[in-house]
C-alpha positions as CSV (number, residue, x, y, z in Angstrom):
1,X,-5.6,-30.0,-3.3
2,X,-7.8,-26.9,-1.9
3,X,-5.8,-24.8,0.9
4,X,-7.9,-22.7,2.8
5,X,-5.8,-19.1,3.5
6,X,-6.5,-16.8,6.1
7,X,-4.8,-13.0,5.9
8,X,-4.2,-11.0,8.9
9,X,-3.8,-7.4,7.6
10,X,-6.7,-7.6,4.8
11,X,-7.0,-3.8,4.9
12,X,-4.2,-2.6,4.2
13,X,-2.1,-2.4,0.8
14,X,0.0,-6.0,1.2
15,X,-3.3,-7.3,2.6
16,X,-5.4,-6.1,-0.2
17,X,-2.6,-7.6,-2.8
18,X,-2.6,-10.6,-1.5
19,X,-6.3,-11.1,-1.8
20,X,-6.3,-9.8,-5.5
21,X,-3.1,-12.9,-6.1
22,X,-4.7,-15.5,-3.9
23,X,-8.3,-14.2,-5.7
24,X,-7.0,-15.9,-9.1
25,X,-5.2,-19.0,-7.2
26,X,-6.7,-22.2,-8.6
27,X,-6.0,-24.4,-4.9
28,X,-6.9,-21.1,-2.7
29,X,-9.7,-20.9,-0.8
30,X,-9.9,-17.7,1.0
31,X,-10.8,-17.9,5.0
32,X,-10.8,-15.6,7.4
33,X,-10.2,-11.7,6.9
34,X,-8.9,-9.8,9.9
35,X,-7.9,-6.3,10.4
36,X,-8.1,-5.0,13.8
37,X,-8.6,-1.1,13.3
38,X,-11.1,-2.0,11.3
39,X,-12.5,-4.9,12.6
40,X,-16.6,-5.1,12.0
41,X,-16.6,-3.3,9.0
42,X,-17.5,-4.5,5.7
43,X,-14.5,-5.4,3.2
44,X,-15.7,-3.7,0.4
45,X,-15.9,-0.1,2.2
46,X,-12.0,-0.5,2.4
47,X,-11.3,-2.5,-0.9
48,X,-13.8,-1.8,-3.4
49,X,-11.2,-3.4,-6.2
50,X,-11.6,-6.9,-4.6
51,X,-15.3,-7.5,-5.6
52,X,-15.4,-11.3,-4.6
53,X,-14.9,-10.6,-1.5
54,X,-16.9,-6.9,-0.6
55,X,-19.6,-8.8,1.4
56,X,-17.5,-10.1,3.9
57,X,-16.7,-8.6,7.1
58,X,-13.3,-8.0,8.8
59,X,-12.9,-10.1,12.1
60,X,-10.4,-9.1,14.6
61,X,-6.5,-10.3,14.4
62,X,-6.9,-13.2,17.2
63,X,-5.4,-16.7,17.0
64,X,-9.2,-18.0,17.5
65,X,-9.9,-16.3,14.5
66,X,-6.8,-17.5,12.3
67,X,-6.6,-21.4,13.4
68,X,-8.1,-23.7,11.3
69,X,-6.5,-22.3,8.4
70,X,-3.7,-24.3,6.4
71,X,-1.9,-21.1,5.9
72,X,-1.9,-17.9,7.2
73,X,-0.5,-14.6,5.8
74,X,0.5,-12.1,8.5
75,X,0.3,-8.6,6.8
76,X,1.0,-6.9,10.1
77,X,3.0,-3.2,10.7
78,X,6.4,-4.4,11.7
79,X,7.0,-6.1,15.1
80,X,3.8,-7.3,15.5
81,X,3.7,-10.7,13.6
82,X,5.4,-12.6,16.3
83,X,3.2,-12.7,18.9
84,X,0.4,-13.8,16.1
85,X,2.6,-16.7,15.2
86,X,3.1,-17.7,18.6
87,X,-0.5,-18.2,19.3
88,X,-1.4,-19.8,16.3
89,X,1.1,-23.4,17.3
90,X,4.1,-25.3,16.7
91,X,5.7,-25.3,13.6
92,X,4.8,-28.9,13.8
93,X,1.1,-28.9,14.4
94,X,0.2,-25.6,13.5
95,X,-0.9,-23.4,10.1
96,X,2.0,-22.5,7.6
97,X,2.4,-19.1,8.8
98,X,3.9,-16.8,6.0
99,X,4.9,-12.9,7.4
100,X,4.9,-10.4,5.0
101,X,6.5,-7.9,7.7
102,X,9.8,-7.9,9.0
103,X,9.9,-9.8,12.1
104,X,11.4,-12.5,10.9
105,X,13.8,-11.7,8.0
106,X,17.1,-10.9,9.8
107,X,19.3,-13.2,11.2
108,X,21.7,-10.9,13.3
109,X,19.5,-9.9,16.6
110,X,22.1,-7.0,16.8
111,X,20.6,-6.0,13.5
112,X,16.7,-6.1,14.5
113,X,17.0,-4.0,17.4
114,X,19.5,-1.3,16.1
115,X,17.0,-0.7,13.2
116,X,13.8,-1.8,14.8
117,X,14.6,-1.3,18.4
118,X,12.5,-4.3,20.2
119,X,13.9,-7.6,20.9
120,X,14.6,-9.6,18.0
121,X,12.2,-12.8,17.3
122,X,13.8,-14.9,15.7
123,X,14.8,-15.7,12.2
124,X,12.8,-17.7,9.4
125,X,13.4,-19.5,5.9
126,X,13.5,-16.4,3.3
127,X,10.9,-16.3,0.9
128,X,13.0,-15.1,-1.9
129,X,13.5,-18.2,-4.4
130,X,15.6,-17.2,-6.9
131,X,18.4,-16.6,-4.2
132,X,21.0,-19.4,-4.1
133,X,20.0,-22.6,-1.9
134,X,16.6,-20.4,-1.3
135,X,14.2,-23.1,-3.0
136,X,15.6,-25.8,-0.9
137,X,14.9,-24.0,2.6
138,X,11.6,-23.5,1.3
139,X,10.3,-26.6,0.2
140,X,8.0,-28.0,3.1
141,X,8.5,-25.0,5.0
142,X,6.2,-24.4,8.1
143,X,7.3,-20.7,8.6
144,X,8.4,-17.9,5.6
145,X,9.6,-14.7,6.2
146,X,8.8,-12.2,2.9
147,X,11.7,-10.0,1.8
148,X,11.1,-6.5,2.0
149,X,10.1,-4.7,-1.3
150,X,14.0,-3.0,-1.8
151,X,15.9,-6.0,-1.1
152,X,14.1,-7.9,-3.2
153,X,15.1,-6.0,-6.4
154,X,18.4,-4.9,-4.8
155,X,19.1,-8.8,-4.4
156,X,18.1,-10.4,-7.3
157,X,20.0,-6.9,-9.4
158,X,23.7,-7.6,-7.1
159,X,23.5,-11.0,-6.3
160,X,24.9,-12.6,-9.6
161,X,27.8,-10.5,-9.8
162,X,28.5,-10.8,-5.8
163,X,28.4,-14.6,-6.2
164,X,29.9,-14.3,-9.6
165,X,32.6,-12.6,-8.7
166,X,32.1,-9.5,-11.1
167,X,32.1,-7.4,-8.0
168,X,35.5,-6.5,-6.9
169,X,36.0,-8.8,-4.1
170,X,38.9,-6.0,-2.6
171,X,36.0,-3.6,-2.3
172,X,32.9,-5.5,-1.5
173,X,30.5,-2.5,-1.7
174,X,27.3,-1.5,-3.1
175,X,25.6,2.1,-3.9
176,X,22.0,1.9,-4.7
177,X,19.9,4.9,-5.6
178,X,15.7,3.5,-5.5
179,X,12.9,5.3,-6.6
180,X,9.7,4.0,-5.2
181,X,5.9,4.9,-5.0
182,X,3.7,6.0,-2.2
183,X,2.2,2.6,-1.0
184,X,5.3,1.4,0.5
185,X,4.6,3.7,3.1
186,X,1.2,1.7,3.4
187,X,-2.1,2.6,3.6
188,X,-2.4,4.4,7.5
189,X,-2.8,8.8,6.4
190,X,0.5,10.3,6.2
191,X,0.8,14.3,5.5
192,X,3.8,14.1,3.6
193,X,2.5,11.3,1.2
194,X,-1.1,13.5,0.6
195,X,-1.5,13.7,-3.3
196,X,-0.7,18.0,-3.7
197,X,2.6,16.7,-1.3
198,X,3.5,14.4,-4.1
199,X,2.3,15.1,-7.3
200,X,5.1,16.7,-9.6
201,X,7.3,16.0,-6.5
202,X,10.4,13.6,-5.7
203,X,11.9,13.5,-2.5
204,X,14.7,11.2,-0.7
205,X,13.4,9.9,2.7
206,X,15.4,6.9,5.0
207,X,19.1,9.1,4.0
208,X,22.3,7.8,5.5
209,X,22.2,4.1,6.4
210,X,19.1,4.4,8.4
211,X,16.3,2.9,6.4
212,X,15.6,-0.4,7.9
213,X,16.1,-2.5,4.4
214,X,19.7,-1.5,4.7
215,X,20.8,-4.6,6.9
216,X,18.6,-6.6,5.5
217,X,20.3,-6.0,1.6
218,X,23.7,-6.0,3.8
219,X,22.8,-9.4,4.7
220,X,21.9,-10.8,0.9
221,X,24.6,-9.6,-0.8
222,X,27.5,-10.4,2.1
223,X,26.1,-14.2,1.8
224,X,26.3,-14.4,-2.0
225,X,30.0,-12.2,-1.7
226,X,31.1,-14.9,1.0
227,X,32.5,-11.4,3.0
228,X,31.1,-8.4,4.6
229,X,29.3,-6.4,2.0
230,X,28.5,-2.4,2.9
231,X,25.8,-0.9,1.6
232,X,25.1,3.1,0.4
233,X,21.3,2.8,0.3
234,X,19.2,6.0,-0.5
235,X,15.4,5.4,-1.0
236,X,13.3,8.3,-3.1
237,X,9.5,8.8,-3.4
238,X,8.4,9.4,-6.7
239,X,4.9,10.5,-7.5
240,X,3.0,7.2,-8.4
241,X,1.4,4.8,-6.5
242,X,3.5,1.4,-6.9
243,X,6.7,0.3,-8.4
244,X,10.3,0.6,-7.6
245,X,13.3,1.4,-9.7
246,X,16.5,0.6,-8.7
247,X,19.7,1.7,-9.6
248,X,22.6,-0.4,-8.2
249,X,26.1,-0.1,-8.9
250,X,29.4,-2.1,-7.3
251,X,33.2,-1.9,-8.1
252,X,34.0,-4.1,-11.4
253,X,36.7,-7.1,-10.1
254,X,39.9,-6.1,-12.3
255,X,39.2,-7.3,-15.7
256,X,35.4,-7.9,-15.9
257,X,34.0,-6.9,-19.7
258,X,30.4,-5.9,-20.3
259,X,30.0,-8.7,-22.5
260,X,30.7,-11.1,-19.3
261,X,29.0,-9.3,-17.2
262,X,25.8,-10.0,-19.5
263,X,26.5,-13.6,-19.8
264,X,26.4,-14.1,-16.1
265,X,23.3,-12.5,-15.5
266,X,21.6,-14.3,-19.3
267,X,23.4,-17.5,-17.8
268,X,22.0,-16.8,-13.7
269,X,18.3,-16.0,-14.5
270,X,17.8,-18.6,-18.0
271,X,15.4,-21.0,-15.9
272,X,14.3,-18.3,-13.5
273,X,10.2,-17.5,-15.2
274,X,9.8,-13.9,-12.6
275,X,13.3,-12.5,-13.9
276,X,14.0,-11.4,-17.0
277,X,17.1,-9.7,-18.6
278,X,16.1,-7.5,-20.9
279,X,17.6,-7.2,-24.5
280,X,20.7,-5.2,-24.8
281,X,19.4,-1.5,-25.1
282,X,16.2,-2.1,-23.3
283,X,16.1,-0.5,-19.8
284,X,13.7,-1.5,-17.2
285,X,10.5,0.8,-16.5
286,X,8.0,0.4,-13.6
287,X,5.4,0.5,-15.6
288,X,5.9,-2.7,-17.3
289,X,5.8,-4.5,-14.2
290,X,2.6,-3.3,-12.6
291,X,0.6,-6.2,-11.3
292,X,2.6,-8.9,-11.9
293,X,5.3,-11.3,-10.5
294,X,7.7,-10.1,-12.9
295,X,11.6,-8.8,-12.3
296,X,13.1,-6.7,-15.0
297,X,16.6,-6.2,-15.3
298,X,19.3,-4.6,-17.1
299,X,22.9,-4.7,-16.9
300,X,25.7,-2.2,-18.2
301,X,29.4,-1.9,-17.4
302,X,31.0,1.6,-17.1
303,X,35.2,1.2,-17.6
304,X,35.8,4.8,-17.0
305,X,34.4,4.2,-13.1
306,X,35.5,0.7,-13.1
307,X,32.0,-0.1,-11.9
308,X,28.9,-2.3,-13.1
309,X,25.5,-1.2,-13.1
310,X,21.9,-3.1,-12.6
311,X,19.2,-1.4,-12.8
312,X,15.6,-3.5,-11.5
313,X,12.0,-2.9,-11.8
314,X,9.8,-4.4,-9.6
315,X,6.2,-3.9,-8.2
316,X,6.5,-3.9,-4.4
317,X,3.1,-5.0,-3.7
318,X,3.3,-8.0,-6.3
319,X,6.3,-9.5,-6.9
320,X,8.1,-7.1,-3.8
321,X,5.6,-8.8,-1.1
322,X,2.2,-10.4,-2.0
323,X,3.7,-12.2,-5.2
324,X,6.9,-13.3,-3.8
325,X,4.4,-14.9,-0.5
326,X,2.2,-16.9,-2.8
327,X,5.4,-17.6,-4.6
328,X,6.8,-19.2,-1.4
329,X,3.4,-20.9,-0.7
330,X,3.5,-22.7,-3.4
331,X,6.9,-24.0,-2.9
332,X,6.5,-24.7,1.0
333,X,3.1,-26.2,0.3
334,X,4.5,-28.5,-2.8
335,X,2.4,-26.9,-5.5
336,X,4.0,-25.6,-8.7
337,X,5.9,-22.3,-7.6
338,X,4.3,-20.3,-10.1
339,X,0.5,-21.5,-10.0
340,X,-1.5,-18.1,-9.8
341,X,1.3,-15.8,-10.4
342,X,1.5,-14.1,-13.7
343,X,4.1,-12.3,-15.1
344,X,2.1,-9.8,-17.1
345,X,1.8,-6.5,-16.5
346,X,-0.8,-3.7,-16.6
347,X,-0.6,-1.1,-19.4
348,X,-1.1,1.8,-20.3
């Protein structure tokens, strides 16, 4: 089986990730590249890394351009993915259409245009499979929407003990402190994110409940709680380039142990190849997950607050977008979910 992938988006960060995943996929052929800033221009000016493909030359983001294509991957600046997808068909008769932005991941409108503040599009099968009844939504898809880079790790770190009913389900709340590099901010020149702004410099950004992951995390861990979840989300930029490391803590349910709380993670994630629990002792680093698919996680219980703690490491360009869209690709298309994913990092 040869699919034949076009990405919207090829010059930016997720664009460029996807093309370095999709580069080592053994049933990918790589189509069109578009980028409409920099349409006419050749690739390997903008992404020097991705040598198979420096010769060719960006085309402009137009349905003409993207049809013909078993799937496309929309890696678009939020709110613009849904009027690509609407000129590219029917879900029926049209490309697998997989949108690594957020037009498509909420499903309260109220939601989209609090946080986003344009009429809300619509909502799509969530391309986060390790999430309960995820795989099943998935599987012959004709539409996926990626998870933002946050909610992936904040999910897969609170969702266990949500659904597990570690979290106290009196107080159904989260805190989450998340350190993350500079590229989530993507690729377009930002003074803040300049390298003598950042270097030997952390900063919180998105304080307060406003950082548009919020509902999106609020809407994760309320369906594995089975109740209204709040969320305390605080988002810092530390000086590197990729990675997130988040902290995540919740109210322990009356009784929960540490050595439980371990068990129900070991027993959640035992079949799961992109999550591991690390050994007891072990804490997760963002380092160790550079470049790959890969989820690390570690759990601790803290009696003194009556709270339990996750702490997840997670590339957000690999397994936080690009990663978790071929990921979802595989599984929509009927391939083996992890064919071209890897879950080994890059180190030193």
């Amino acid at each position: 089986m040869t699919v034949r992938a076009a990405v919207a988006g090829a010059s930016g960060y997720a664009g460029g990730e996807l093309l370095r995943v999709l580069a080592g996929h053994p049933e990918v052929e790589v189509g069109a590249l578009t980028g409409n800033s920099n349409a006419g221009q050749r690739f390997g000016a903008l992404q020097p890394h991705l040598v198979p493909f420096a010769d060719r030359v960006l085309e402009e983001t137009s349905a003409e351009v993207l049809r013909g294509h078993d799937v496309v991957f929309l890696a678009l600046p939020h709110g613009q993915s849904a009027a690509v997808a609407e000129q590219l068909g029917t879900v029926a008769h049209g490309p697998l259409v997989i949108d690594c932005g957020a037009d498509f991941r909420l499903a309260d409108a109220a939601d989209w245009e609090r946080y986003y503040g344009t009429p809300h599009a619509g909502t799509w099968p969530y391309g986060l499979p390790e999430l309960p009844g995820a795989r099943a939504a998935l599987r012959g898809s004709k539409r996926v929407a990626v998870p933002g880079c946050f909610p992936t790790a904040v999910s897969l770190a609170l969702v266990p003990a949500f659904a597990g009913g570690l979290a106290d389900p009196e107080a159904p709340e989260a805190v989450i402190v998340a350190a993350t590099g500079t590229s989530g901010a993507g690729k377009a020149l930002k003074p803040h994110l300049l390298g003598s702004e950042v270097m030997g410099s952390m900063s919180p950004y998105g304080v307060g409940g406003v950082h548009r992951h919020t509902p999106e995390m609020i809407q994760n861990l309320s369906a594995a709680a089975g109740r209204r979840v709040s969320v305390s989300f605080t988002p810092t930029l530390a000086p590197m380039a990729r990675g997130i490391l988040a902290t995540c803590s919740a109210k322990a349910a009356p009784g929960t142990a540490a050595e439980q709380l371990r068990a129900v993670y070991e027993k959640t994630y035992q079949d799961e190849p992109f999550v591991t629990v690390l050994p007891e002792g072990q804490w997760p680093s963002t380092a160790s997950v550079v470049g790959s698919n890969s989820v690390h996680l570690q759990v601790a219980h803290d009696p003194d607050a009556a709270r339990l703690l996750v702490v997840a490491a997670v590339d957000n360009l690999t397994k936080g977008t690009a990663g978790g869209a071929v990921q979802s690709m595989n599984l929509a298309l009927g391939l083996d979910e992890g064919l071209g994913l890897s879950t080994i990092g890059v180190a030193p």
